[in-house]
C-alpha positions as CSV (number, residue, x, y, z in Angstrom):
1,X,-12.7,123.0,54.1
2,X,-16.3,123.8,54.9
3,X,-17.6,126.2,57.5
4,X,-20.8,126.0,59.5
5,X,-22.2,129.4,61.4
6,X,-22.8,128.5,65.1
7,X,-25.8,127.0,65.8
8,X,-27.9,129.0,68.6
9,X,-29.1,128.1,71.6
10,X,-30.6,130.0,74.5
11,X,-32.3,129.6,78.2
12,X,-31.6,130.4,81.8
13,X,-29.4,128.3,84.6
14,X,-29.4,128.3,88.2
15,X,-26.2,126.7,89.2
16,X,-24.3,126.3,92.5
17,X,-21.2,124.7,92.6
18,X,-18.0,125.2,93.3
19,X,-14.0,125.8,91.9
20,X,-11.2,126.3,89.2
21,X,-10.9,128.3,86.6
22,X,-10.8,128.9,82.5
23,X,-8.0,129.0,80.2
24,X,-6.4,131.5,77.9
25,X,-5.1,129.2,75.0
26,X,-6.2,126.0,75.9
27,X,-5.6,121.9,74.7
28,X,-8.9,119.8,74.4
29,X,-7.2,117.3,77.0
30,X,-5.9,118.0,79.7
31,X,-2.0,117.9,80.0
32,X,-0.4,116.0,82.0
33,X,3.0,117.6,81.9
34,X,4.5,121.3,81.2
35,X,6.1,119.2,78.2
36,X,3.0,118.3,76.5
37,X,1.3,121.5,76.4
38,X,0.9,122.5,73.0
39,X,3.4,124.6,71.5
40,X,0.9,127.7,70.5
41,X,0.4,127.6,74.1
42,X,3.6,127.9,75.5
43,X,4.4,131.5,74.8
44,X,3.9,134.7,77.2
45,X,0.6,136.4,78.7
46,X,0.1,139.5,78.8
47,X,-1.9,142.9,80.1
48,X,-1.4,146.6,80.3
49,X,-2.6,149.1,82.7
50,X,-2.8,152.3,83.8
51,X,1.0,153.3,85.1
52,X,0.6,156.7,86.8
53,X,-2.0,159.5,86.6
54,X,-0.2,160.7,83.3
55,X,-1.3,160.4,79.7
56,X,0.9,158.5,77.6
57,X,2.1,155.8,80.5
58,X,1.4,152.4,81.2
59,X,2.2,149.5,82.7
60,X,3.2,146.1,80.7
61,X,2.9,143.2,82.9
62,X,4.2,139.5,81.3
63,X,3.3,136.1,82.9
64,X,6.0,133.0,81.8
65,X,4.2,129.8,83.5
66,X,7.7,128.4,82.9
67,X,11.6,129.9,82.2
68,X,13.0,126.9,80.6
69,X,12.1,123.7,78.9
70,X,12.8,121.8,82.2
71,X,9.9,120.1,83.9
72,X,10.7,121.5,87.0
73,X,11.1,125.6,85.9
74,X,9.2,127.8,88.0
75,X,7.2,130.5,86.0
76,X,7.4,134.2,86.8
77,X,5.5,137.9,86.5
78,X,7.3,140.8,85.6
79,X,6.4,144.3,85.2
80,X,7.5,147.2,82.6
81,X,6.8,150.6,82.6
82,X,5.8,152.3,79.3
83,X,7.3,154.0,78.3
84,X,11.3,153.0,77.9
85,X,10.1,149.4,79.1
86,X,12.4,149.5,82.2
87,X,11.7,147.1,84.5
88,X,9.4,147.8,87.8
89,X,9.4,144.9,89.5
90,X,10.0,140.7,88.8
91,X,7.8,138.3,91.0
92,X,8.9,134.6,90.6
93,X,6.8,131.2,91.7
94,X,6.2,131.2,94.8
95,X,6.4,127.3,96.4
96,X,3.7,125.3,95.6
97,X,2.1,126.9,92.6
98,X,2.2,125.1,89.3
99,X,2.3,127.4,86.3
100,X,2.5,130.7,87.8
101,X,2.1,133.5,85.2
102,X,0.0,131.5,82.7
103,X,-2.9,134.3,82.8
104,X,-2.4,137.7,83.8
105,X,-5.1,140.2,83.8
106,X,-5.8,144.3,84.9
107,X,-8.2,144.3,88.1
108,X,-8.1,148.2,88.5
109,X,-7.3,149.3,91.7
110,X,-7.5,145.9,94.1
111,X,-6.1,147.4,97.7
112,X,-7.6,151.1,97.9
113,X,-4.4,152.8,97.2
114,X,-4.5,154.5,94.0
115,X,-2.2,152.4,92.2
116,X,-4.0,149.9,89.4
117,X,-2.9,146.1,90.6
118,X,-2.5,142.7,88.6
119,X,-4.2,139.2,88.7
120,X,-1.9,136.1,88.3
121,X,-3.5,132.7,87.3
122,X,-1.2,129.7,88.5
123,X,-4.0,126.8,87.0
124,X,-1.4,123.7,88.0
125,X,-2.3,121.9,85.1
126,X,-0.5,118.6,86.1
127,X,-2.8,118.5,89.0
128,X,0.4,118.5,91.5
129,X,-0.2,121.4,94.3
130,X,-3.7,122.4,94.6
131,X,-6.1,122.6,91.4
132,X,-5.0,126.2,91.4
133,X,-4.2,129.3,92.5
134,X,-5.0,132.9,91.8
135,X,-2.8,135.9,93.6
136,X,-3.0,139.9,93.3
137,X,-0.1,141.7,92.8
138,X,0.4,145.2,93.6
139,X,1.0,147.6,90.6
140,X,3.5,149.5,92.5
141,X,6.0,147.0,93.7
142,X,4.6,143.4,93.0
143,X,3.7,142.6,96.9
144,X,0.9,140.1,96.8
145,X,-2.4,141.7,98.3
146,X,-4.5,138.6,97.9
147,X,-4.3,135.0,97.3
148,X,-7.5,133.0,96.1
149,X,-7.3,129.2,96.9
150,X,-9.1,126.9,94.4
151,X,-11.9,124.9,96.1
152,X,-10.9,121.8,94.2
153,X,-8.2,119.8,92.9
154,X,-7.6,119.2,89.1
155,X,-9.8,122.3,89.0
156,X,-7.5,124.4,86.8
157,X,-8.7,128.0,88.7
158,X,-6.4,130.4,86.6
159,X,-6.6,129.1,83.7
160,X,-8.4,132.5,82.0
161,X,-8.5,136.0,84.1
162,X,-11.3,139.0,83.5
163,X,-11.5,142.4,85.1
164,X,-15.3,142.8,85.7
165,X,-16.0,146.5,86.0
166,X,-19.4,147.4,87.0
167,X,-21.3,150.9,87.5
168,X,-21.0,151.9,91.5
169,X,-18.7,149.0,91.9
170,X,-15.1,148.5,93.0
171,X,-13.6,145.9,89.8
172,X,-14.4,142.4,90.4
173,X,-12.3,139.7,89.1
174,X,-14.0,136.7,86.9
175,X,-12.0,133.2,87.2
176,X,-12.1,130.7,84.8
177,X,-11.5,127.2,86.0
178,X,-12.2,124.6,82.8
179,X,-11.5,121.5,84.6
180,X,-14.0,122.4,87.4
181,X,-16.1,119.3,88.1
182,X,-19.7,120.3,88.9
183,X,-23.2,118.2,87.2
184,X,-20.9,115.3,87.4
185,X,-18.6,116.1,84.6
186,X,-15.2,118.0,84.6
187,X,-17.5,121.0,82.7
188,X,-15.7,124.1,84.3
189,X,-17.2,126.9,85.8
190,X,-16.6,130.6,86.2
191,X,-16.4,132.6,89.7
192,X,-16.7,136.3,90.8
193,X,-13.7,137.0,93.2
194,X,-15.2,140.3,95.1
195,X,-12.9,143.4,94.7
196,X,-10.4,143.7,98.1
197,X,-10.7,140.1,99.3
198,X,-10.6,136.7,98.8
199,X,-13.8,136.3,98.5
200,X,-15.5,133.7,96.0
201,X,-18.8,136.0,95.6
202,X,-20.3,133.8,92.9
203,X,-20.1,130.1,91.0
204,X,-20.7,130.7,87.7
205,X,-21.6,126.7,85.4
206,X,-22.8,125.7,81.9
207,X,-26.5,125.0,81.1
208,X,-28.2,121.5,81.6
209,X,-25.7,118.2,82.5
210,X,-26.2,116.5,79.2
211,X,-25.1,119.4,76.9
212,X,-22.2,120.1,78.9
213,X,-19.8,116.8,79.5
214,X,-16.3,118.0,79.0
215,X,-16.9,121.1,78.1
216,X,-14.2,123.6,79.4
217,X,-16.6,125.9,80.4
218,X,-14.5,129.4,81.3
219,X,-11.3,128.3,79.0
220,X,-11.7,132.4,77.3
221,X,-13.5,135.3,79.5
222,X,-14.3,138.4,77.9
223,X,-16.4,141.3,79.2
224,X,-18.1,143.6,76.8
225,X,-17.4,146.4,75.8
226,X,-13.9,145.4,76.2
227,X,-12.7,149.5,75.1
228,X,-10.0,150.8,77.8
229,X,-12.3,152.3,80.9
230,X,-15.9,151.2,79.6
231,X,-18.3,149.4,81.9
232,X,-19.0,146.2,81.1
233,X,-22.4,145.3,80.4
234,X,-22.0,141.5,79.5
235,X,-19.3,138.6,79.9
236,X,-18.7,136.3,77.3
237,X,-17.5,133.1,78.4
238,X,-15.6,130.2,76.1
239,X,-15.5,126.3,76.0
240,X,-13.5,125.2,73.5
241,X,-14.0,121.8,73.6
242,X,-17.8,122.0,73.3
243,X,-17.4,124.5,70.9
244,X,-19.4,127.1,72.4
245,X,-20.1,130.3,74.1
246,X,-21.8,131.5,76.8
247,X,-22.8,135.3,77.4
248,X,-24.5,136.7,80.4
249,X,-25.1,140.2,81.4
250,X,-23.5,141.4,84.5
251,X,-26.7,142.1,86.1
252,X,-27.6,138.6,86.1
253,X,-24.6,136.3,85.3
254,X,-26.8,133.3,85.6
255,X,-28.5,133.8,82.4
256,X,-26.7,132.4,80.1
257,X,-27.6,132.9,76.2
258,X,-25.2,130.2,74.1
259,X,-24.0,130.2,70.8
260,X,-22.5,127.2,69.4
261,X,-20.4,126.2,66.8
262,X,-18.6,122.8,65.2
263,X,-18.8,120.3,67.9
264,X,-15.3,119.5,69.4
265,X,-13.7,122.4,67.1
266,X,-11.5,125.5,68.9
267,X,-14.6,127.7,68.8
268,X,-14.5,129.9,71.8
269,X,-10.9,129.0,72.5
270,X,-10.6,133.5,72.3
271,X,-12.5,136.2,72.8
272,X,-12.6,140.1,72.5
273,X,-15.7,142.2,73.1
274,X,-16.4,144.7,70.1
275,X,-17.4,148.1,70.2
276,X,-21.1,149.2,69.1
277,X,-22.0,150.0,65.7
278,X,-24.0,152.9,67.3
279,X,-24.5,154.1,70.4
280,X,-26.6,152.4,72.6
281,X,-26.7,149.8,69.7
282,X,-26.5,146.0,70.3
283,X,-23.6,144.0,72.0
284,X,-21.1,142.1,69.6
285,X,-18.1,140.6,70.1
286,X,-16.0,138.1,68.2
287,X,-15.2,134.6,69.0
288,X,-11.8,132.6,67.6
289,X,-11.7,128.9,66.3
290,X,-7.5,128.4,65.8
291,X,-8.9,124.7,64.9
292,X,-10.8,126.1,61.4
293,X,-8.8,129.0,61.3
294,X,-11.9,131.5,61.8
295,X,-13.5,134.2,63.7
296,X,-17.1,134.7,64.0
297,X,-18.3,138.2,65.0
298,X,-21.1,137.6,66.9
299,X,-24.1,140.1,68.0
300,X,-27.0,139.7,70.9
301,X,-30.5,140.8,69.5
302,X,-32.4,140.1,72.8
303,X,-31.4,139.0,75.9
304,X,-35.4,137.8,76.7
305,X,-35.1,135.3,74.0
306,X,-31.4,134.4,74.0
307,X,-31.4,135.5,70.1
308,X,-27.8,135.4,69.2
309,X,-27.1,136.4,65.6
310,X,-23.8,135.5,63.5
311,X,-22.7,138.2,61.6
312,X,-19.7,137.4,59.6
313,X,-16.7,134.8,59.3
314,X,-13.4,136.2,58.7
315,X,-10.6,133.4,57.5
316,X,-7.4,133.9,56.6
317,X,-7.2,133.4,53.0
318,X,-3.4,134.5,52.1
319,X,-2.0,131.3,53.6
320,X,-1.7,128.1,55.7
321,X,-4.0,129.4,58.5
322,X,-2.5,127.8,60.9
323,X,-4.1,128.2,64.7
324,X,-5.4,131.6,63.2
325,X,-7.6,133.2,65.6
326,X,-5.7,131.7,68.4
327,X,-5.0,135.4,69.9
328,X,-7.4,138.7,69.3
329,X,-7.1,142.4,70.3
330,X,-9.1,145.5,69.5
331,X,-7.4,147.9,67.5
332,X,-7.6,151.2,66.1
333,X,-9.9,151.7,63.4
334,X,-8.5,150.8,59.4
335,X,-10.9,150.4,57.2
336,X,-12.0,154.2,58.1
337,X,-15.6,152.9,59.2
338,X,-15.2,154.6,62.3
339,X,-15.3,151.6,64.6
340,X,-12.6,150.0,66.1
341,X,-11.0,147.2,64.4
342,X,-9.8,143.5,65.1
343,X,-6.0,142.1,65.6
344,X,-6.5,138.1,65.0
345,X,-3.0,136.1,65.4
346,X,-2.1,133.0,63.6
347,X,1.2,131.9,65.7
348,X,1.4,128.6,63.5
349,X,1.4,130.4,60.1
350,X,3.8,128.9,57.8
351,X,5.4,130.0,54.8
352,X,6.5,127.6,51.9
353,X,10.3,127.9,51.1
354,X,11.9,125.9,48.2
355,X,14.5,123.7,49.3
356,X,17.9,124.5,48.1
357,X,19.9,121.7,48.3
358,X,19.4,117.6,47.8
359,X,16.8,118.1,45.4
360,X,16.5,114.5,43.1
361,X,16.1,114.8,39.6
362,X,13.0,114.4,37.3
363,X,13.5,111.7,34.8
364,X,14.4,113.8,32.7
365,X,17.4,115.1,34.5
366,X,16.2,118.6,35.7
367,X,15.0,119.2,39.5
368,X,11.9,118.0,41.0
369,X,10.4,120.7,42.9
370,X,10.4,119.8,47.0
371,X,9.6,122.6,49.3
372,X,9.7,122.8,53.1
373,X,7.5,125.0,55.0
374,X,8.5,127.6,58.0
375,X,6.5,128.7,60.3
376,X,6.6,132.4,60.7
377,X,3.2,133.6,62.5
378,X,1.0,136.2,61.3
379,X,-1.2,139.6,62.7
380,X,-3.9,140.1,60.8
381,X,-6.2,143.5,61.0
382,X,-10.3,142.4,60.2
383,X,-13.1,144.4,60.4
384,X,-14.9,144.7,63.0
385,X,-18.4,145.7,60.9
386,X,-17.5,143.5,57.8
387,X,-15.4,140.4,58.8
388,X,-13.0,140.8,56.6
389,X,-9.3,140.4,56.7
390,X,-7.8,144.1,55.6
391,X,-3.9,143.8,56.0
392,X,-1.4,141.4,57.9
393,X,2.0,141.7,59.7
394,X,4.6,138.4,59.5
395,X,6.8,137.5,62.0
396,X,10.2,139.5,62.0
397,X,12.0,135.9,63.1
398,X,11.1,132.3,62.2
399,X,9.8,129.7,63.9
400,X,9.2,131.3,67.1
401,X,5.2,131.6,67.2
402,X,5.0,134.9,66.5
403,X,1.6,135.6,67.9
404,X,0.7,133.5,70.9
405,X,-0.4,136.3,72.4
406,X,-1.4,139.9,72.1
407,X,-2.2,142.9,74.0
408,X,-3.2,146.7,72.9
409,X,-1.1,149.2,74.0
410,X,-0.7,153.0,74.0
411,X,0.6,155.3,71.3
412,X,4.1,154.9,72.1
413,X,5.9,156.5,68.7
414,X,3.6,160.1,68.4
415,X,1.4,158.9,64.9
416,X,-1.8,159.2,66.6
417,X,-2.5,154.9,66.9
418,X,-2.2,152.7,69.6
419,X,1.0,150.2,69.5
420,X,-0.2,146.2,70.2
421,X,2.7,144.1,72.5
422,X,2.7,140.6,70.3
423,X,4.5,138.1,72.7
424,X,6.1,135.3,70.7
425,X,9.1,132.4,71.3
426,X,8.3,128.8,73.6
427,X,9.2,128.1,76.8
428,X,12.6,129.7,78.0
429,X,12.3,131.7,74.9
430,X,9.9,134.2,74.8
431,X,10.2,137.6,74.0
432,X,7.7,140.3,73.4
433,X,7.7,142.9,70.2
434,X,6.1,146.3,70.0
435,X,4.6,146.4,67.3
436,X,3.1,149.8,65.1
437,X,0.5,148.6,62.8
438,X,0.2,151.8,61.4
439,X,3.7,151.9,60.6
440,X,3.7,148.3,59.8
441,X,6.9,148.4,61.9
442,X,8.3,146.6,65.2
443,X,9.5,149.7,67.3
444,X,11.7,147.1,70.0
445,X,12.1,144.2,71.6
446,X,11.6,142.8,75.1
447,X,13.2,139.0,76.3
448,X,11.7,139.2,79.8
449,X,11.3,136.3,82.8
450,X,15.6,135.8,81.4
């Protein structure tokens, strides 16, 4: 299969408009039924955040949208403390929210009281409540501090959730809302919730009318540097459908520099911000396509010009790469570069297995080779610097879409590397593993939202 770099593109935008929200792993249509969502999709969300005032503790916080493969299931939020993953606190749907616990996201400390909180995306995908529904959720106990109303129906507003941390700023909280209607078209749009309220402080849409029909503008938000407790300095911004991304600085967040890449491919369908090569050096991050099975690492040479510069393209070579760079994750670093590195997941990666019974026989009476293929899912470690793909992890189980999300952690087993949460399994049957990458090793196993 051939691979094209993204194309670039650059220039400013004015916008006002108005609602919804982004997406974390999203389809190209929009689906009309919990049922239909793709099966990639269907797994858990997660986040992690600070858990106390003491090193070596966090919080784990896992979103379900659903708890069963009924139509009707409710999704629900619970909340883990690391570690010994005992359970804090479980918050379930509340009436008339549709896919409660589809995003979840850190906001830092939302309500003043010391304790980090939680954003909850409920996007209600089948357009039956309200074109969606964010809420904050206290860290300490899981009491909702704020609810933020979509301005629209069939908006999608939850679909994708960023913390926005900003120098002499409380944490603000981006929005992504991909089926936002604005220039005419269902384009999407991105707002800026300010930090304590309900407050929709910004409208965030895609350039010019005519390169943005469809575009699911806000499907991924990312901010850069994405490292644990580092002010951001841009947001990248994802539209799968068009194929593109957006990046803006937080100074001016309607400046929008784009990178494109194949038209109607899964470019931008995930994003991570990436650490500098050097300090004060230019801002990078890396940008998933599960459609091509790739991921671009991506730098901005100058803001002024909207000069964005592809670096390099990983792809997974070892296998079917199937939906690979649905999921990515900083890590610590491998390759011993001294920059951090990049988890990419492949939740549809399948394995060929030779059948072992009912073969039919050759002419000349010995077996004909048949094989069947099982999907196992796949973590793969790339370079951040070089793009390429330095080790992998497979699935423990099959067919359980080991990789439909994934989340760094702390260093939970004392060898000096941070552990990654991997959440895996389809609706009603999710679980989430802790996985060692150093050890190449899954340390337990969590079946939350039961």
């Amino acid at each position: 299969m051939s691979r094209t770099a993204p194309a670039i593109a650059g220039g400013r935008a004015r916008s006002a408009a108005a609602v919804v929200f982004g997406s974390l792993l999203a389809a190209c249509a929009r689906p009309s039924s919990v049922a239909k969502i793709d099966p990639a999709e269907r797994g858990l969300a997660l986040a992690s955040l600070p858990g106390s005032t003491e090193p070596g503790r966090e919080l784990l916080v896992v979103g379900a949208f659903a708890t069963s493969s009924d139509p009707k299931s409710r999704g629900c939020v619970e909340c883990y403390e690391v570690p010994g993953l005992s359970r804090r606190f479980r918050v379930d749907e509340p009436e008339g929210l549709g896919q409660f616990g589809w995003a979840v996201a850190a906001v830092g400390d939302w309500n003043g009281d010391g304790a980090d909180d939680v954003a909850v995306g409920a996007p209600d995908l089948d357009d039956k409540h309200n074109g969606g529904v964010v809420q904050v959720l206290s860290g300490r106990d899981g009491a909702v501090l704020t609810t933020i109303q979509s301005p629209r129906r069939g908006a999608q507003f939850g679909y994708s959730l960023c913390s926005l941390t900003r120098a002499s700023e409380r944490p603000g909280l981006l929005v992504g809302a991909p089926a936002h209607a604005s220039h005419g078209n269902d384009d999407g749009a991105v707002f800026l919730i300010e930090s304590g309220t309900n407050v929709i402080k910004d409208c965030i849409t895609p350039t010019r009318p005519s390169e943005t029909r469809r575009t699911r503008f806000g499907r991924a938000l990312a901010s850069v540097p994405a490292g644990q407790g580092g002010l951001a300095t841009h947001v990248v911004i994802g539209s799968d459908i068009a194929g593109s991304v957006w990046i803006a600085s937080v100074s001016d967040l309607h400046s929008l520099a784009r990178a494109a890449g194949q038209s109607w491919s899964g470019f931008g369908a995930s994003i991570a911000g990436l650490p500098a090569l050097e300090a004060g050096g230019e801002v990078r991050f890396a940008v998933g396509d599960p459609h091509y099975g790739t991921v671009s690492i991506l730098r901005l040479a100058r803001m002024e010009s909207a000069e964005l510069l592809l670096s390099e393209c990983a792809a997974e070579t070892t296998g079917s790469a199937d939906r690979f760079g649905h999921a990515l994750a900083l890590c610590d670093d491998v390759d011993g570069d001294r920059i951090e590195d990049l988890v990419v997941a492949a939740p549809g990666m399948r394995k060929v297995v030779p059948s072992a019974v009912g073969l039919p026989l050759s002419p000349t009476g010995t077996e004909r080779a048949r094989s069947a293929h099982t999907r196992l899912g796949r973590i793969s470690i790339v370079s951040s610097r070089s793009g390429l793909v330095l080790e992998g992890f497979d699935s423990p189980e099959e067919d359980i879409w080991f990789g439909a999300s994934v989340c760094r952690g702390l260093d939970l087993d004392g060898d000096g590397s941070s552990e990654h949460y991997v959440a895996a399994g389809d609706i009603g049957l999710g679980r989430v593993y802790v996985l060692s990458l150093k050890r190449k090793q899954i340390l337990t196993r969590l079946d939350p939202c039961r």
